[in-house]
Steps between C-alpha positions, in 0.01 A plus 500: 500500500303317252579556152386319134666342244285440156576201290221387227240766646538338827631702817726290709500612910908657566525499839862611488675688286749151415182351433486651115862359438384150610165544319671547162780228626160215490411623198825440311485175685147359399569604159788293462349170626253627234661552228787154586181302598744422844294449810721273665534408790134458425378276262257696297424862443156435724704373760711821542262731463314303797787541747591842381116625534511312882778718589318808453641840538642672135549189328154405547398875362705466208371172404146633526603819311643305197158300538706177606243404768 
């Protein structure tokens, strides 16, 4: 089963149905470092989104969808 989630125009790959509940948990997640500037344990915002974008997966789909990378 492969199923879409849209965020900013962008289709994000669900390959499980938990997947959507975990897509919109990153996305609460990355907006809050946003909007409290907090990226520790890294030391800059670059820094994070660097390790996050490494890990790959539905973190690295949301960063691209909220055009992070």
């Amino acid at each position: 089963m492969t199923d879409y989630f849209e965020l900013n125009g962008r289709q994000i790959i669900l390959k499980a149905s938990s997947d959507r509940v975990v897509v919109e948990r990153v996305v609460r997640h990355i907006q809050r470092r946003i909007d409290e500037d907090d990226w520790r344990p890294y030391r800059s915002q670059a820094d994070a989104l660097r390790a996050w974008t490494r890990l790959g997966g539905i973190r690295a789909q949301v960063l691209e969808a909220l055009n992070l990378v």
